[in-house]
GUPA-946487 format. One record per atom (N, C-alpha, C, O): atom name; residue number from 0; residue in three letters; x, y, z. Coordinates in pm, whole numbers, always signed. Atoms other than C-alpha are relative to their C-alpha. Last residue first. Layout:
('CA',NUM,'ala',(X,Y,Z))
...
//
This chain:
('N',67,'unk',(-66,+102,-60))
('CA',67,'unk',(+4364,-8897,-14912))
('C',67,'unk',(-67,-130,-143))
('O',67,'unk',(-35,-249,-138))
('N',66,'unk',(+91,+146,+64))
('CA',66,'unk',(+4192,-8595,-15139))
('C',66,'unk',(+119,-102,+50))
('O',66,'unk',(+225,-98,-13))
('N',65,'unk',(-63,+110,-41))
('CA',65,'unk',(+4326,-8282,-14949))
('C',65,'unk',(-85,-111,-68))
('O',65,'unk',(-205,-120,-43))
('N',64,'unk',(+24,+176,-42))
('CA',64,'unk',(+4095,-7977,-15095))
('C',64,'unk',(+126,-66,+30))
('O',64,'unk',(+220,-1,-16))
('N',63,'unk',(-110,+161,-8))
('CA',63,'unk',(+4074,-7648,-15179))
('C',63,'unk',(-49,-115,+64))
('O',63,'unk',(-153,-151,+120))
('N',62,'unk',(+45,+67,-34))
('CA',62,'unk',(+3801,-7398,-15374))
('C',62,'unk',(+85,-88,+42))
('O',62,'unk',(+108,-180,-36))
('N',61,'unk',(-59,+112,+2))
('CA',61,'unk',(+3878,-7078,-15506))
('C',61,'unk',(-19,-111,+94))
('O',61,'unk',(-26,-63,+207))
('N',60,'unk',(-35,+9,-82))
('CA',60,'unk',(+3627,-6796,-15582))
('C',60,'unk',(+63,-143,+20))
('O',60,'unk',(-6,-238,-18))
('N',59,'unk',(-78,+146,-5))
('CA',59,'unk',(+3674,-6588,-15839))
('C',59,'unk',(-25,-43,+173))
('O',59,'unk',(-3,+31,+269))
('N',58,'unk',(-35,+59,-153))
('CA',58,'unk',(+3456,-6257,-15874))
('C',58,'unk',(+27,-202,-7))
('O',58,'unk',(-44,-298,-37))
('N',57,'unk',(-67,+134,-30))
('CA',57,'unk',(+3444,-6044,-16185))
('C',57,'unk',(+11,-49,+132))
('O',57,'unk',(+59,+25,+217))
('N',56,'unk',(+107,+77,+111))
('CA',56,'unk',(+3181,-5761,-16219))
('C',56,'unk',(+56,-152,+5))
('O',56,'unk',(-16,-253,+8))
('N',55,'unk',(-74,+97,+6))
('CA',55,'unk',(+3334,-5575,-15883))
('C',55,'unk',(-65,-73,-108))
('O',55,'unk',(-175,-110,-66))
('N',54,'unk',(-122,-5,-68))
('CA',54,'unk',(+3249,-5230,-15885))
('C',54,'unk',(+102,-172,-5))
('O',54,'unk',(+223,-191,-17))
('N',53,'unk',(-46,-121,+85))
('CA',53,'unk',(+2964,-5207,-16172))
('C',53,'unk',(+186,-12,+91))
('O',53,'unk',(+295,-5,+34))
('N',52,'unk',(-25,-75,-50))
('CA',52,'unk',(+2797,-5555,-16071))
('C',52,'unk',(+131,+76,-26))
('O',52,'unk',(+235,+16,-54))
('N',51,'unk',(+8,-95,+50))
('CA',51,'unk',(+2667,-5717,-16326))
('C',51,'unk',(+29,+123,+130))
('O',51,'unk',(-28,+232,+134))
('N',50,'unk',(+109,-106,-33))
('CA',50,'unk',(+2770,-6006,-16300))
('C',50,'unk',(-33,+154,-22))
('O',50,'unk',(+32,+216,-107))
('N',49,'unk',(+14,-128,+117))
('CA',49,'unk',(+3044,-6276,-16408))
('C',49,'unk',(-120,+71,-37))
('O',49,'unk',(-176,+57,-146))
('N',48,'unk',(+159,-76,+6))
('CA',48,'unk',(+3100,-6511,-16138))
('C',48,'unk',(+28,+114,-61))
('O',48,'unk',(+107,+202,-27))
('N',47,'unk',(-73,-158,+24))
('CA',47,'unk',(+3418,-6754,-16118))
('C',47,'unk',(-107,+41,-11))
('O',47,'unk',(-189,-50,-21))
('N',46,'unk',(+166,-61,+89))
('CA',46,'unk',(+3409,-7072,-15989))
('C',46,'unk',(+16,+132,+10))
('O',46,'unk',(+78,+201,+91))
('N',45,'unk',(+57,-164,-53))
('CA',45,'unk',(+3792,-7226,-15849))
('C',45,'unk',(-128,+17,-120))
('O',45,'unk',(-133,-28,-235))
('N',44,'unk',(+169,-6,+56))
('CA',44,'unk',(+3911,-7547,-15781))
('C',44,'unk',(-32,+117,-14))
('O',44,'unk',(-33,+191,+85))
('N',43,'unk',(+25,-103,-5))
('CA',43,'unk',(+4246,-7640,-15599))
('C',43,'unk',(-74,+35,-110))
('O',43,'unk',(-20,-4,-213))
('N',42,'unk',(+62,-72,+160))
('CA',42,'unk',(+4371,-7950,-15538))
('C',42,'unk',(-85,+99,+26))
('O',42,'unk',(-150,+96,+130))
('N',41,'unk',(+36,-112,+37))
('CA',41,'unk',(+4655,-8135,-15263))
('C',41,'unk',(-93,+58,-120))
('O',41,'unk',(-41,+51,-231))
('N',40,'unk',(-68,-124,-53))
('CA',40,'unk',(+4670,-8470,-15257))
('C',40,'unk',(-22,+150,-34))
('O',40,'unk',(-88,+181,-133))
('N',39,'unk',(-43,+49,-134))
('CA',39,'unk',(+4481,-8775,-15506))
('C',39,'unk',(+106,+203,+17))
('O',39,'unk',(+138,+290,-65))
('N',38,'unk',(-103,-52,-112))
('CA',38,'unk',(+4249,-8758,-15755))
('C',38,'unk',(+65,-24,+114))
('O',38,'unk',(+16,-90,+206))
('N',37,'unk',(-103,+24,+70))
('CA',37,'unk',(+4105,-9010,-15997))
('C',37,'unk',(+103,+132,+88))
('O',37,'unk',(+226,+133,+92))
('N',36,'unk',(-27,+145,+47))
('CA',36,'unk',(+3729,-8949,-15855))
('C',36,'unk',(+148,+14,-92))
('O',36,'unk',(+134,+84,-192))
('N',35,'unk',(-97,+52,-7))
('CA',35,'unk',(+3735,-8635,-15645))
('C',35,'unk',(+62,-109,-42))
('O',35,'unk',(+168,-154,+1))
('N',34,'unk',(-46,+138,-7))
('CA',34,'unk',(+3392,-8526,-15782))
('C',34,'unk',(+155,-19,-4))
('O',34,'unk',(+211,-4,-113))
('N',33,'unk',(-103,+15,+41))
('CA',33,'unk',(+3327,-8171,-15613))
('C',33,'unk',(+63,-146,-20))
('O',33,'unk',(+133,-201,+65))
('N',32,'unk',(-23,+102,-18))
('CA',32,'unk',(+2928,-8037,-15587))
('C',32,'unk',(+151,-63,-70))
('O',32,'unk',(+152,-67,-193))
('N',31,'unk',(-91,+62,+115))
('CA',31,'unk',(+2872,-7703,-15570))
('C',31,'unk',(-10,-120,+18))
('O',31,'unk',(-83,-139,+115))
('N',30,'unk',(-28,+178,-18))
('CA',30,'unk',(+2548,-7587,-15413))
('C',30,'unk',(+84,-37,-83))
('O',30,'unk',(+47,-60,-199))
('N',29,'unk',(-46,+26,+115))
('CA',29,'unk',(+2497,-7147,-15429))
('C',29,'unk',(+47,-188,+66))
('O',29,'unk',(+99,-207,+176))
('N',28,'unk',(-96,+96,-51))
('CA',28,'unk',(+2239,-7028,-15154))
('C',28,'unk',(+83,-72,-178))
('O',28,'unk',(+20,-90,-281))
('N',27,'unk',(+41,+102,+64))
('CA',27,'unk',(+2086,-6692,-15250))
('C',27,'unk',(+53,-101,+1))
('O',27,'unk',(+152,-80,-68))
('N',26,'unk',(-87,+87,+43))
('CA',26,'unk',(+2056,-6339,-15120))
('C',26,'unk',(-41,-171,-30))
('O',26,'unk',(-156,-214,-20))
('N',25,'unk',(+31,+172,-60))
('CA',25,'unk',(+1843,-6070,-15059))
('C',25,'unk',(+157,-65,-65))
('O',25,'unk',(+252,-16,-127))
('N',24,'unk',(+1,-6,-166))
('CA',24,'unk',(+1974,-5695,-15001))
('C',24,'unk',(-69,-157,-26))
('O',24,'unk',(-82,-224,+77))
('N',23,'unk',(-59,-72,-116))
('CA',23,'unk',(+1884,-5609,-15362))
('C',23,'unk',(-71,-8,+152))
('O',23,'unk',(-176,+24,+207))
('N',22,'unk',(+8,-169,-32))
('CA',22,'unk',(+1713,-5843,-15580))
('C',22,'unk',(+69,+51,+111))
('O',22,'unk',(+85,-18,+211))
('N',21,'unk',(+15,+48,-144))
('CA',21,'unk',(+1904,-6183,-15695))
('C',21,'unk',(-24,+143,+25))
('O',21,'unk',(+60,+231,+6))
('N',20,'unk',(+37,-148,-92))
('CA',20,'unk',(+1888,-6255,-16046))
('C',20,'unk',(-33,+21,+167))
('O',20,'unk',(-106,-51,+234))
('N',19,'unk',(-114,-66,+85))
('CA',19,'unk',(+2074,-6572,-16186))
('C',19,'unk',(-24,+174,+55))
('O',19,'unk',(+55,+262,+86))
('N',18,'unk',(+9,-114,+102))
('CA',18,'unk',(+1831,-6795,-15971))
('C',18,'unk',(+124,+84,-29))
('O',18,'unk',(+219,+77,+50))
('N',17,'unk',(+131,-53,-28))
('CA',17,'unk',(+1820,-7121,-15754))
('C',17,'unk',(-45,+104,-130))
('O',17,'unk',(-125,+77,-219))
('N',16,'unk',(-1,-174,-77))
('CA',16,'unk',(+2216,-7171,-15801))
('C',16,'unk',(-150,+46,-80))
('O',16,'unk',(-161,+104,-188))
('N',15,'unk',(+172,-65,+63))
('CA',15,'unk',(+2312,-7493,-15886))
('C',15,'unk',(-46,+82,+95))
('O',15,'unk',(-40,+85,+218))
('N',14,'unk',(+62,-87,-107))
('CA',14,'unk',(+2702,-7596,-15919))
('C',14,'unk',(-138,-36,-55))
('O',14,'unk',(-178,-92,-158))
('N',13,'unk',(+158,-93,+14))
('CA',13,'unk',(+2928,-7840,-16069))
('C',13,'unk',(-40,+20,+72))
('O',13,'unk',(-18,-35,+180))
('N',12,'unk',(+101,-88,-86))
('CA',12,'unk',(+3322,-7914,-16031))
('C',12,'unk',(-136,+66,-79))
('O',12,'unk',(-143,+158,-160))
('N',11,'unk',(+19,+40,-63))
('CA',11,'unk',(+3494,-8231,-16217))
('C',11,'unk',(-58,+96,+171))
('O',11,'unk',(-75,+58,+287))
('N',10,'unk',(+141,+80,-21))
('CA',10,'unk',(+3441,-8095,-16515))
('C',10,'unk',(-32,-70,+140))
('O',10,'unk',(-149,-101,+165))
('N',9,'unk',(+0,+172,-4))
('CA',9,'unk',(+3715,-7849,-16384))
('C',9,'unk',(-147,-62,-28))
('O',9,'unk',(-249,-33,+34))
('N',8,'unk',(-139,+53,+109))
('CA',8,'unk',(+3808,-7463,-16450))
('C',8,'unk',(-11,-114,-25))
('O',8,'unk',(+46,-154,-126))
('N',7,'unk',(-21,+84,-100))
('CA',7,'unk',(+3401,-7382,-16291))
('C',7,'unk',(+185,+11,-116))
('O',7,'unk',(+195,+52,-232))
('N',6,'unk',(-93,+123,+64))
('CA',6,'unk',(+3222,-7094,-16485))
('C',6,'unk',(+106,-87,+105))
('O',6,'unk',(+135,-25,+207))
('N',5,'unk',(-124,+41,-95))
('CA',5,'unk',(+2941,-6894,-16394))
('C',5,'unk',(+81,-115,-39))
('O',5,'unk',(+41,-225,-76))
('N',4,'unk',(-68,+111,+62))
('CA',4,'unk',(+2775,-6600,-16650))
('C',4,'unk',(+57,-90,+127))
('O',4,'unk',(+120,-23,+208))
('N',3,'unk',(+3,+39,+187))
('CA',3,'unk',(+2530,-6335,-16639))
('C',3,'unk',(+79,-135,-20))
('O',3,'unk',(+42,-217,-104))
('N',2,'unk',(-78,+73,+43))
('CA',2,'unk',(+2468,-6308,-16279))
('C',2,'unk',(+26,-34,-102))
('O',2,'unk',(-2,-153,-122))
('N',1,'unk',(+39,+77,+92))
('CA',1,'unk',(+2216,-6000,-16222))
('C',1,'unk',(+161,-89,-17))
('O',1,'unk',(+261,-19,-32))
('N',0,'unk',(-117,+38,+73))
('CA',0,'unk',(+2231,-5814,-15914))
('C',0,'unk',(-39,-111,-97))
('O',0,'unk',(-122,-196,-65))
//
């Protein structure tokens, strides 16, 4: 599978992700990192993956939080 594109909605979410190609049947650890600085209560985050796969090419995945 080839990852062509990943996008976050917030500067205040980045990733790093090893490689963009990942051969069939392996896989690959993805590391976000989420600065909560100026937040407070409930928030919701989402990275989206735009691949090349034929059945699903889009894939969102959302990210919550409590920030006390």
């Amino acid at each position: 599978m080839n990852i062509r594109k990943i996008v976050t909605n917030c500067d205040c979410l980045s990733f790093d992700i090893p490689t963009m190609d990942i051969p069939s049947g392996e896989k690959v650890d993805l590391v976000f990192t989420f600065d909560p600085k100026g937040r407070r209560g409930i928030d919701h985050k989402t990275i989206t993956f735009f691949s090349n796969d034929p059945l699903t090419p889009t894939k969102t995945v959302v990210i919550k939080s409590r920030i006390n």
